[in-house]
N, C-alpha and C positions, 0 to 999 in steps of 0.2 A: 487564622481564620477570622479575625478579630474584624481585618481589614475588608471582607468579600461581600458584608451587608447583608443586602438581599438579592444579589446577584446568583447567578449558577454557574457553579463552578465542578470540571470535570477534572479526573484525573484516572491515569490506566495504571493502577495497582498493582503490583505483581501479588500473587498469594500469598505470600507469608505477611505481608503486609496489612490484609484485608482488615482483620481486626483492629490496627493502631490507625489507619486510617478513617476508617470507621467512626473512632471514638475524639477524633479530631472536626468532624462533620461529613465525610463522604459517606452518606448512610443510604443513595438510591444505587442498586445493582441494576448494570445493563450486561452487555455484550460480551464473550467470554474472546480472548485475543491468542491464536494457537501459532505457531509459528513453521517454517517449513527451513531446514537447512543441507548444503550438502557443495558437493562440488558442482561446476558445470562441465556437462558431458554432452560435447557434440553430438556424438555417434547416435547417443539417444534420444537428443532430440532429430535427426534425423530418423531413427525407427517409428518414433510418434507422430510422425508430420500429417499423421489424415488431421487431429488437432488443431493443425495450425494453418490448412490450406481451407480456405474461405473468402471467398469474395465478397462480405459483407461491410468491410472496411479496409480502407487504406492508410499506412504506416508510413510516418517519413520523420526523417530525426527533426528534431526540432531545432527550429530556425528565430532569431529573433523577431520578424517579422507576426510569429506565432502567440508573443508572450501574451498577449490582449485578449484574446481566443481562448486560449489555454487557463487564463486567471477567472475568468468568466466562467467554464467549465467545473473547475474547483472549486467556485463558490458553490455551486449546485449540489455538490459530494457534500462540501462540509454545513452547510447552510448559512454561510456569512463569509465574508470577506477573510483571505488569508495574505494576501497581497505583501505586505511588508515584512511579512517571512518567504513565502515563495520566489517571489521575484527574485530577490539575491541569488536564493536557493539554486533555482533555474539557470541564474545567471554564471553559476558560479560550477555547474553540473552539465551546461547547453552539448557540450559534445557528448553524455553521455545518454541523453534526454530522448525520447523520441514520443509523437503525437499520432494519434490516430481518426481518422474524420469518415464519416459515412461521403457517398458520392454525391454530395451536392457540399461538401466544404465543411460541412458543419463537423466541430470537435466533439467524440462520442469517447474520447478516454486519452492519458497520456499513462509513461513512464519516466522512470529515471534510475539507473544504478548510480551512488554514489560511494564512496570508500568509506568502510566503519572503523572508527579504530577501537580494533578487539585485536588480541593475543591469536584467537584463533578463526577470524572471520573476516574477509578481504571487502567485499561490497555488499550492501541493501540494498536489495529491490524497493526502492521509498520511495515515491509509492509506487502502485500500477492500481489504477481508476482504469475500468471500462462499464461502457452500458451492457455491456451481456458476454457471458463467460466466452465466447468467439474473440472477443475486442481485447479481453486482460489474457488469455493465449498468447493470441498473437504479439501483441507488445512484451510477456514475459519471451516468446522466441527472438525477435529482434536486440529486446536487453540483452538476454546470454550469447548469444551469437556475437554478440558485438564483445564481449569481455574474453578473454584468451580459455582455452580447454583447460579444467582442474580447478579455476578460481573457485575461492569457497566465498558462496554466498546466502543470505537468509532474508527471509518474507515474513513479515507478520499480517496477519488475517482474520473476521472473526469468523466465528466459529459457523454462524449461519450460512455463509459463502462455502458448503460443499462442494460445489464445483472446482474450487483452489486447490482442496484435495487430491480430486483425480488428477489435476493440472501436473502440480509439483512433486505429486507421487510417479506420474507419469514421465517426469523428468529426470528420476533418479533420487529427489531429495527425500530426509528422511524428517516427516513428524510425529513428535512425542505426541503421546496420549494424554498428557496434562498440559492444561491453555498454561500459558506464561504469564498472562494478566487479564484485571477484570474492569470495565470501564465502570467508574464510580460517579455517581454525581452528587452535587449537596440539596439539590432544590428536588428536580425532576426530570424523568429520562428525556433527552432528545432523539427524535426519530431519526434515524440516519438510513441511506439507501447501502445497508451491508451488503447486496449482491453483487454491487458495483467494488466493491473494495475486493478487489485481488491482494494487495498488500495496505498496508498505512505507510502513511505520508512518513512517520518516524516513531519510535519507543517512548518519546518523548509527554511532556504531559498533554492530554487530548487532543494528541493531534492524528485523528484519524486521517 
């Protein structure tokens, strides 16, 4: 911490960690980070589709044409430029990506399944951004549908985003009752638009 000044610096904590974190300098609590895991199940998302039929936006995989669009959008989620991480990101994930846009072109959320490597867990949903729990639906049915029946997948979310809830409950998957991590800062909270966040962008440190 020697090296961070006066800068603010965030990091997503798992629990058991709180305290030695803590006492290194992450001493502002924000957002609690719950996670949703499970297989993907067709069938049921087809039983749930009142959910996911909405003419409020349209869904189309992502194209590089989009990347400009799309980086712009992200910066809005996170509040500052992610670019130099995304972009590969996208680039490197484009067929499994897809964007969502209100009817006049404008980008109101994207997704992306990408492969995790766990023992026991095939893809992240990292992220799913939408402007309103209709937007991060529908892009989480497009994600799964596009990955084969049984894949096992996981979502991280915070806590204040309820709508995720029903979402991924409603899909089959199953969350614990204890968040997995707690976003910590050194200086002071940053406001972030949590209703927009269906998933984070990754586990990784603040990267919502």
């Amino acid at each position: 911490m020697e090296f961070v000044g006066s800068r603010n610096f965030a990091i997503d904590s798992v629990l058991n960690r709180l305290e030695a974190n803590n006492k290194i300098g992450f001493k502002v609590p924000s957002f609690m980070i719950y996670i949703a895991e499970g297989a993907v199940d067709h069938a049921k998302l087809d039983s749930c589709c009142d959910i996911f039929n909405n003419n409020e936006v349209i869904v189309k995989p992502f194209t590089a044409d989009m990347m400009d669009a799309v980086l712009a959008y992200d910066k809005q989620i996170a509040g500052h430029s992610r670019d130099a991480f995304l972009r590969p990101y996208l680039e490197l994930h484009a067929q499994q990506a897809y964007v969502a846009t209100d009817h006049d072109g404008s980008v109101v959320g994207y997704g992306v399944s990408a492969p995790v490597m766990s023992k026991y867990l095939q893809y992240g949903l990292f992220p799913i951004y939408g402007n309103t729990t209709n937007t991060q639906a529908k892009l989480f049915e497009m994600l799964t549908r596009a990955l084969p029946d049984r894949t096992i997948i996981v979502a991280g979310f915070p806590g204040e985003n309820t709508a995720a809830i029903k979402l991924y409950k409603s899909a089959g998957l199953t969350i614990p009752e204890e968040p997995i991590a707690q976003r910590l800062y050194t200086k002071n909270v940053i406001e972030l638009p949590l209703l927009k966040i269906g998933s984070c962008l990754n586990f990784d440190i603040a990267r919502i």
